[in-house]
C-alpha positions as CSV (number, residue, x, y, z in Angstrom):
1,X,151.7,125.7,145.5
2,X,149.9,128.6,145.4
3,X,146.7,127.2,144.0
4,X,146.9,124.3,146.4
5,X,147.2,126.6,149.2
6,X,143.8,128.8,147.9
7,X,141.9,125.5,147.4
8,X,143.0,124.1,151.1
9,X,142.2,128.1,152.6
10,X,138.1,127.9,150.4
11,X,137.4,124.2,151.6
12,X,138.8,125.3,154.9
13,X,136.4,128.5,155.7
14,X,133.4,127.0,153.8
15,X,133.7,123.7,156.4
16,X,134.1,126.3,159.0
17,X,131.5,128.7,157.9
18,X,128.5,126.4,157.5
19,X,129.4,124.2,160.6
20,X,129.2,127.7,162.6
21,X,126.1,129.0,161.0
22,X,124.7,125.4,161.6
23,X,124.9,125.7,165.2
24,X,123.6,129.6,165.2
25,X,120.2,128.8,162.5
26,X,119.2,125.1,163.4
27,X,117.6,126.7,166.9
28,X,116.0,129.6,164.8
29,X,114.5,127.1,162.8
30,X,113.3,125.3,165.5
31,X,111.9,128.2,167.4
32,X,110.3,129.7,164.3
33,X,108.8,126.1,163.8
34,X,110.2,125.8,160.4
35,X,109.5,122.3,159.7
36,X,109.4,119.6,157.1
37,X,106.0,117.9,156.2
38,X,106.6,113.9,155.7
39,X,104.5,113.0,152.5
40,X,102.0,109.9,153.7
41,X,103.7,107.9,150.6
42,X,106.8,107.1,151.8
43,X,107.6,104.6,154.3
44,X,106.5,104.7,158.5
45,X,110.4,104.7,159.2
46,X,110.2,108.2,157.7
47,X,107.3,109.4,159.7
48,X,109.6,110.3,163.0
49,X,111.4,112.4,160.5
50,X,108.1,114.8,160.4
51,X,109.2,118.2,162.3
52,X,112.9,118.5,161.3
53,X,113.9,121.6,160.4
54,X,114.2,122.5,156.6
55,X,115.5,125.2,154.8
56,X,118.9,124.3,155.5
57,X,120.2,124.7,152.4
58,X,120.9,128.2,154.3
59,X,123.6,126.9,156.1
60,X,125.8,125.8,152.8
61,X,124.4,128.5,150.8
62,X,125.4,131.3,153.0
63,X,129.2,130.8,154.1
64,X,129.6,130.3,150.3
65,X,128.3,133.8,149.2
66,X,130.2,135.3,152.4
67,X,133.1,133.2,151.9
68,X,133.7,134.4,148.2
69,X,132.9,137.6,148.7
70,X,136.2,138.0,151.4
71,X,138.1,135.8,149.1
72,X,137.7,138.6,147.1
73,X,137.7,141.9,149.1
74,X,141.3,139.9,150.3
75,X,142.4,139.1,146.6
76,X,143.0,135.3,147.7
77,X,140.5,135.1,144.7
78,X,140.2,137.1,141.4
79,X,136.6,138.3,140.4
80,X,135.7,137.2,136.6
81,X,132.7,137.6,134.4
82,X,132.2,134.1,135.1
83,X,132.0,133.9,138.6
84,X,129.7,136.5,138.8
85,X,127.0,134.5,135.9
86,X,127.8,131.5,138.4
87,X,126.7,133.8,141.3
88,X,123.4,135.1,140.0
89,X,122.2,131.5,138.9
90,X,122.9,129.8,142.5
91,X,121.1,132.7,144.1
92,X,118.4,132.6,142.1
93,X,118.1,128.6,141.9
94,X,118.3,129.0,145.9
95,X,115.6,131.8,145.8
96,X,112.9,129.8,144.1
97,X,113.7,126.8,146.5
98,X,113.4,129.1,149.1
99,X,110.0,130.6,148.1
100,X,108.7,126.7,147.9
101,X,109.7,126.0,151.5
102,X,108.6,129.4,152.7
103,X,104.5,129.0,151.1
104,X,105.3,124.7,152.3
105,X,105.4,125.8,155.6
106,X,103.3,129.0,155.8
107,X,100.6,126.3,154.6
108,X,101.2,123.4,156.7
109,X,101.2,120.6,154.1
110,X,104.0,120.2,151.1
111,X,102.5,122.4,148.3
112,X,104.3,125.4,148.1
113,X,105.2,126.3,145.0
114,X,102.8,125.2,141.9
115,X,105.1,122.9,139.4
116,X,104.5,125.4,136.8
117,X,105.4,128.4,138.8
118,X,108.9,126.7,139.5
119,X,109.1,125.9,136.3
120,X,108.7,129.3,134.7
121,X,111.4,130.9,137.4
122,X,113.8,127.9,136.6
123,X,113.7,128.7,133.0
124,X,114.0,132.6,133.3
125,X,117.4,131.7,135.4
126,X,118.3,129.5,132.5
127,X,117.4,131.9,129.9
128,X,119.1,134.7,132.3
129,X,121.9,132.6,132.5
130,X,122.1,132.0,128.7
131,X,122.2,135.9,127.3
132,X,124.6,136.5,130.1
133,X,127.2,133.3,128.5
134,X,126.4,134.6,125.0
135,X,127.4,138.3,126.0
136,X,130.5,136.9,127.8
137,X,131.6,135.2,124.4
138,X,129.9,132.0,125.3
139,X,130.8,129.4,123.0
140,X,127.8,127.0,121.3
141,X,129.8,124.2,120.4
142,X,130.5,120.6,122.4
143,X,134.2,120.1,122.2
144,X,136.0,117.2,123.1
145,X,139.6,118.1,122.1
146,X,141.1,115.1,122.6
147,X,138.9,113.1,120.8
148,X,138.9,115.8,118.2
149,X,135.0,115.9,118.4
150,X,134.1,119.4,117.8
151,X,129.6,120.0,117.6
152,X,127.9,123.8,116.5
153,X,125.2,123.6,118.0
154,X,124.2,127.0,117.1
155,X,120.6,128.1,118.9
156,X,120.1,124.9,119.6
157,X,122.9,124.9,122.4
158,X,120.3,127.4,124.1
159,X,118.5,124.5,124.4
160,X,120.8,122.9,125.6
161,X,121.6,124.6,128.3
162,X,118.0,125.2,129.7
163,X,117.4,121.3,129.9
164,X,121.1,121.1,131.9
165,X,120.0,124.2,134.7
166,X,116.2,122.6,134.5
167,X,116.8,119.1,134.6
168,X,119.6,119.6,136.9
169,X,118.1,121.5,139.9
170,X,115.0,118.9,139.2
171,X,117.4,115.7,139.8
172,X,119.2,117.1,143.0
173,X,115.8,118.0,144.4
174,X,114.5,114.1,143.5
175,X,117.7,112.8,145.2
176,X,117.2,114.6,148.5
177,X,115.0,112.2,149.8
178,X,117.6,110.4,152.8
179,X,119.2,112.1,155.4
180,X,122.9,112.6,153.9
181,X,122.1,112.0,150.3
182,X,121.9,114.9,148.3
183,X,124.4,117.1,150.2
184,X,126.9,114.3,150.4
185,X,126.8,112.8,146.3
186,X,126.8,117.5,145.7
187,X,129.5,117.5,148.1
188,X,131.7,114.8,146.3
189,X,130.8,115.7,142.6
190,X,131.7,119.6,143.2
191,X,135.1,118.4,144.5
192,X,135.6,117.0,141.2
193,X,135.0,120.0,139.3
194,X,137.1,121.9,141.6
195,X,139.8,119.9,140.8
196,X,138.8,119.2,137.2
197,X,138.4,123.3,136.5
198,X,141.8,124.1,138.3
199,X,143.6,121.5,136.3
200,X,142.3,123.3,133.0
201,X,142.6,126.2,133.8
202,X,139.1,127.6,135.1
203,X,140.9,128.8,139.4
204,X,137.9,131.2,139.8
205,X,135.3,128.3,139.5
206,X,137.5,126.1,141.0
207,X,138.2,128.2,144.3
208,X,134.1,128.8,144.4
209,X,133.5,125.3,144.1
210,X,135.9,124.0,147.1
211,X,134.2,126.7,148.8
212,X,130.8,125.1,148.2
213,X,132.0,121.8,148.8
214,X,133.7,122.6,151.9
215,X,130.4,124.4,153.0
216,X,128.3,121.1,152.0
217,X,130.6,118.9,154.0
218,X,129.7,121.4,157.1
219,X,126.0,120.8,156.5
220,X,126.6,117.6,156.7
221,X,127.9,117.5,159.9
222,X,124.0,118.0,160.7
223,X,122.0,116.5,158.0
224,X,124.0,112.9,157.8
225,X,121.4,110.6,159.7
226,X,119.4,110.8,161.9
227,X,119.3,114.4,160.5
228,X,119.0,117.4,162.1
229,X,117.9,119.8,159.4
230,X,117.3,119.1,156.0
231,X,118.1,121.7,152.9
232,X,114.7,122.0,151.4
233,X,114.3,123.1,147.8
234,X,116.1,126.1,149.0
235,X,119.2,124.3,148.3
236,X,118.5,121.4,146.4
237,X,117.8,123.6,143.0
238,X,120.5,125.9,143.8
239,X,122.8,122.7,143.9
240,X,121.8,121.5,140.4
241,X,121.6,124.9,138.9
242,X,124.9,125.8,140.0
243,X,126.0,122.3,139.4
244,X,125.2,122.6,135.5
245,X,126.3,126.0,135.5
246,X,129.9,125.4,136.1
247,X,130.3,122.7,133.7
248,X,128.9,124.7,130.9
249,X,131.2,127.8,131.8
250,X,134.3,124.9,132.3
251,X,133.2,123.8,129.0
252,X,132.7,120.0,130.3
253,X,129.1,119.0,129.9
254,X,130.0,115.8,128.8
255,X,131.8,115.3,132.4
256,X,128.7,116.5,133.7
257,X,126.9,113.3,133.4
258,X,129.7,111.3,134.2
259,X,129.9,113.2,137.6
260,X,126.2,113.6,138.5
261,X,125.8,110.2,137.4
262,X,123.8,109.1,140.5
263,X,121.1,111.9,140.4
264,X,120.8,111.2,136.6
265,X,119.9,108.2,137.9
266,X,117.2,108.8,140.5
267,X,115.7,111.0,137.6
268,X,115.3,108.3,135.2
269,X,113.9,105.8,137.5
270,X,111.4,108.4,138.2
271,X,110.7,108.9,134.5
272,X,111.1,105.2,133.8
273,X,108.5,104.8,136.2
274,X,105.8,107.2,134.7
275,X,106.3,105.4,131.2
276,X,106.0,101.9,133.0
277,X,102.8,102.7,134.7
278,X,101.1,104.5,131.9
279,X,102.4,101.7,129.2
280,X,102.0,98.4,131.2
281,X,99.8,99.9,134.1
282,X,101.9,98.0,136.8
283,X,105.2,99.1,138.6
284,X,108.4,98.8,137.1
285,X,109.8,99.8,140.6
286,X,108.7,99.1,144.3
287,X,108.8,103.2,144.6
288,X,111.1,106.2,143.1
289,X,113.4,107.8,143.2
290,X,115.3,104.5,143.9
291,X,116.7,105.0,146.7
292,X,113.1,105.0,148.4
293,X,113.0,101.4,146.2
294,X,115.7,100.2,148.0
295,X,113.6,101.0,151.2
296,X,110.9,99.0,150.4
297,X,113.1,96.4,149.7
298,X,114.2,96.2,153.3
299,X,117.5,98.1,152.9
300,X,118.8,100.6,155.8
301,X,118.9,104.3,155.3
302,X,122.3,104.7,156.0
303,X,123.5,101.4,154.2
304,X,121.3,103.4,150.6
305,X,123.3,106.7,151.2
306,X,126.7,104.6,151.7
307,X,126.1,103.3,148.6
308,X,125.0,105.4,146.8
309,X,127.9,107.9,148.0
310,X,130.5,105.0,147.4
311,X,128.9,104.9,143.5
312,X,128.9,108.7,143.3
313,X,132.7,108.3,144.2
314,X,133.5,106.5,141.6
315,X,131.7,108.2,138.9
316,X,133.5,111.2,139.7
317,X,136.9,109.8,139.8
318,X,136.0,108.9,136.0
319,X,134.8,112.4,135.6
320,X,138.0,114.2,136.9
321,X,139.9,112.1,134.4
322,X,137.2,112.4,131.4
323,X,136.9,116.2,132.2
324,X,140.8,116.7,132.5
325,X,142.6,114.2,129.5
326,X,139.6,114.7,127.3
């Protein structure tokens, strides 16, 4: 009962924080001009869209690093070693999100950020995050106990983990292309692995992430179309970051892409895309990610991020019992 009541009292003040904050920063934004360039490649419909505020990742990002941090000075929530590893990587992620926003709009167009110089900060987090896990007793083995499935991965799991932080910052990023999309399919897939990392045993990353999820469902109550801010890279790479960060400490990357099946997704149609071009030099989809391919094929905004949330659902039902009987 006592859990129960923690997780209702995180949800709780993250919904309330960010819903707060979004009604305080939104006007700064506006007033400071902080706006998003539409790229001319995607479709007229988006074109209105050109002006709305980014950087709103601010608004989730903030009530979840005040949030904890009275949580803790209250002991409704115990400080670990883990905690703080998940604490430097979704501040940094959200740092280098927020640099490519800041030079986006101090340059008037969308390059902010070269590829490679987000790149080389994504992989120092990783890296970062990596000696921090091995001096905490980081294990380097994929274990599914039930299965009796036990993999040493030795170095190689260092590996590992910089493709999950890299690849996973990158595929929220790709999938925050519709109003709603991103911060509703991170909303629902962090539930899961608060419920998942509560139920085996992890409270301190469950309690953070219903405090993130409750602080994404606030956002949303201003990015779910037609939005009024969008999050920006400034939290669209500290979702994913943080995102593959807690499964690795939770020991459940497997669940991992079972959970964040959707933006897995979006990535590989982008990739699948590349390959198709280069190999048959034609299209192998109208336009990626694929939610912008259901666009061209005449589909609504709202009825792709309905979808797409309904799927991401789903997955993450399958994920809570994956990442809890096995």
């Amino acid at each position: 009962m006592l859990i129960l009541t923690k997780s209702i009292l995180a949800l709780g003040l993250g919904f309330i924080g960010a819903t707060i904050l979004g009604l305080v920063l939104i006007p700064i934004l506006k007033n400071l001009h902080v706006g998003q360039r539409i790229s001319v490649f995607v479709g007229e419909s988006h074109r209105k869209k050109e002006g709305t505020p980014t950087m709103g990742g601010l608004i989730f990002i903030i009530p979840t690093l005040l949030v904890t941090f009275l949580l803790l000075l209250t002991d409704k929530m115990e400080y670990t070693t883990n905690l703080g590893i998940v604490l430097i990587v979704f501040v940094g992620y959200a740092l280098i999100g927020f640099s490519d926003d800041f030079l986006s709009i101090k340059r008037h167009n969308n390059e902010g950020l070269t590829e490679v110089q987000k790149l080389i900060g994504q992989v120092l987090i990783a890296l970062a995050f990596f000696f921090l896990y091995m001096k905490n007793g980081g294990q380097t083995a994929l274990v599914i106990s039930t299965l009796n499935i036990h993999i040493e991965m030795g170095w190689v799991y260092g590996l590992f983990i910089l493709f999950l932080l890299v690849g996973g910052s990158n595929a929220v990023n790709l999938t925050d292309g519709l109003d709603g999309l991103a911060g509703g399919l991170s909303a629902i897939a962090f539930i899961a692995f608060s419920l998942i990392s509560m139920v085996v045993g992890y409270e301190d990353m469950g309690i953070f992430t219903f405090i993130l999820a409750g602080s994404l469902l606030g956002f949303l109550v201003y990015n779910t179309h037609p939005a009024k801010v969008f999050m920006g890279d400034t939290g669209s790479l500290a979702l994913g970051g943080v995102m593959a960060t807690i499964a690795v400490l939770t020991h459940r990357e497997i669940t991992l892409a079972v959970v964040a099946g959707v933006f897995i997704i979006e990535t590989l149609s982008v990739i699948l895309q590349v390959i198709w071009l280069r190999v048959f030099h034609k299209k192998l989809f109208l336009m990626t990610p694929i939610h912008h391919h259901f666009e061209k094929l005449g589909w609504k905004e709202t009825d792709i991020v309905k979808l797409f949330w309904v799927i991401g659902l789903i997955l993450s039902m399958a994920g809570i019992f994956f990442g809890v009987w096995l």
